[in-house]
N, C-alpha and C positions, 0 to 999 in steps of 0.2 A: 223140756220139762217146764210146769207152769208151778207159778211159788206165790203165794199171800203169806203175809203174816200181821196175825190180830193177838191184840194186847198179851205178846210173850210165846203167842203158840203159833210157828209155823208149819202149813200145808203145803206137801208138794207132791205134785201129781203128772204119774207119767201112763199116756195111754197108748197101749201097742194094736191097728187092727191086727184081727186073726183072721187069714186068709182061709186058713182051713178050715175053721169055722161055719165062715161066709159064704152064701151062694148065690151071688151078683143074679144069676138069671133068673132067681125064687126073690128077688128084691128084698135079699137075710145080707146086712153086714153084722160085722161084731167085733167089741173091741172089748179089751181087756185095757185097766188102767191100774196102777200102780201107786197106791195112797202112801207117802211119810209124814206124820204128824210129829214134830219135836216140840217138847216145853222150854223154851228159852228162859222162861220169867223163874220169880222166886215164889211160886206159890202153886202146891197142888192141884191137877183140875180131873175131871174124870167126863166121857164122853157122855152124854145122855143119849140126845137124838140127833138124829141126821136128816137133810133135806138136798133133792136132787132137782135140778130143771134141766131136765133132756130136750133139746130142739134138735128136729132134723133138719135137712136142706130146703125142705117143703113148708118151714114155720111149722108146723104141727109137733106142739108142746106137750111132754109127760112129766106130771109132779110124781115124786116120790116121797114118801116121809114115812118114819120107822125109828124105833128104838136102838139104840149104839149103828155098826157096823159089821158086817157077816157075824152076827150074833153074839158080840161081845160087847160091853160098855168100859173097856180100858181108862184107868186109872194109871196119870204122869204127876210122877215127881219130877221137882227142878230136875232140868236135864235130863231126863227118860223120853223114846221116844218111842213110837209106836209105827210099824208098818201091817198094810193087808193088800190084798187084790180081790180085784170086784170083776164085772162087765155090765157091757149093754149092746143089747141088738137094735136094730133101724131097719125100719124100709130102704132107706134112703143113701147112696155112698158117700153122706158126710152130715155132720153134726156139729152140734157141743154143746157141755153139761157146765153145769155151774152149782153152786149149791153151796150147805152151810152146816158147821155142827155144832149142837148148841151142849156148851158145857157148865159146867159146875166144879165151884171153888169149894174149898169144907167148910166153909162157911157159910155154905149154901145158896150164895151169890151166883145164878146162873148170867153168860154171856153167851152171842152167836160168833163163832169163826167163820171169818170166809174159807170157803174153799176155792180155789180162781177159777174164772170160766178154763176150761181147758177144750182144744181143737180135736175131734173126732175126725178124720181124715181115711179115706182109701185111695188106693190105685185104679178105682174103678170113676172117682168122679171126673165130673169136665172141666177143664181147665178154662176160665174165664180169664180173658185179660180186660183191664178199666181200658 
């Protein structure tokens, strides 16, 4: 599991590939990742927007930007937390996403959360050793 935490709100993110998904010899992998957002702090925030930086093994970068997460814009109180599951496909048998979500206080004070880079991995890549 990969974990940031920015000003009171922790992200934690677990990616699972899915083999059945994927079809190594159509150069399709896919992974499923697993979002926890908790509000540690003492002040309400609510999700706006989100941003994703997908790289494959080949540097070949996809941005993403979009309003909330699988179509909701969840709102935390102190200590509420929020989970969802997402994916993303590649050409490529290995990756990793990094990204950000930018929130809002009721006060209207918007900030960006890290999301942490997190490792996109299959059974299919080659194992390099330094």
């Amino acid at each position: 599991m990969y974990s940031a935490t920015t000003r009171g709100i922790r992200v934690t993110v677990k990616p699972v590939y899915l083999e059945e998904q994927s079809s190594p010899s159509d150069s399709h992998f896919v992974w499923a990742y697993q979002v926890h957002i908790e509000n540690t702090g003492d002040e309400t925030v609510q999700l706006l927007n989100r941003y994703w930086r997908i790289t494959d093994s080949l540097g070949r970068v996809q941005e993403v930007r979009g309003a909330g997460v699988v179509g909701e814009q969840p709102q935390l109180n102190p200590g509420d937390d929020y989970e969802y599951a997402s994916g993303t496909p590649l050409s490529t048998p290995s990756g990793i996403m990094v990204g950000s979500y930018e929130m809002e206080y009721a006060n209207g004070e918007r900030f960006d959360v890290e999301v942490p880079a997190f490792s996109l991995d299959s059974p299919h890549q080659a194992v390099q050793l330094n």
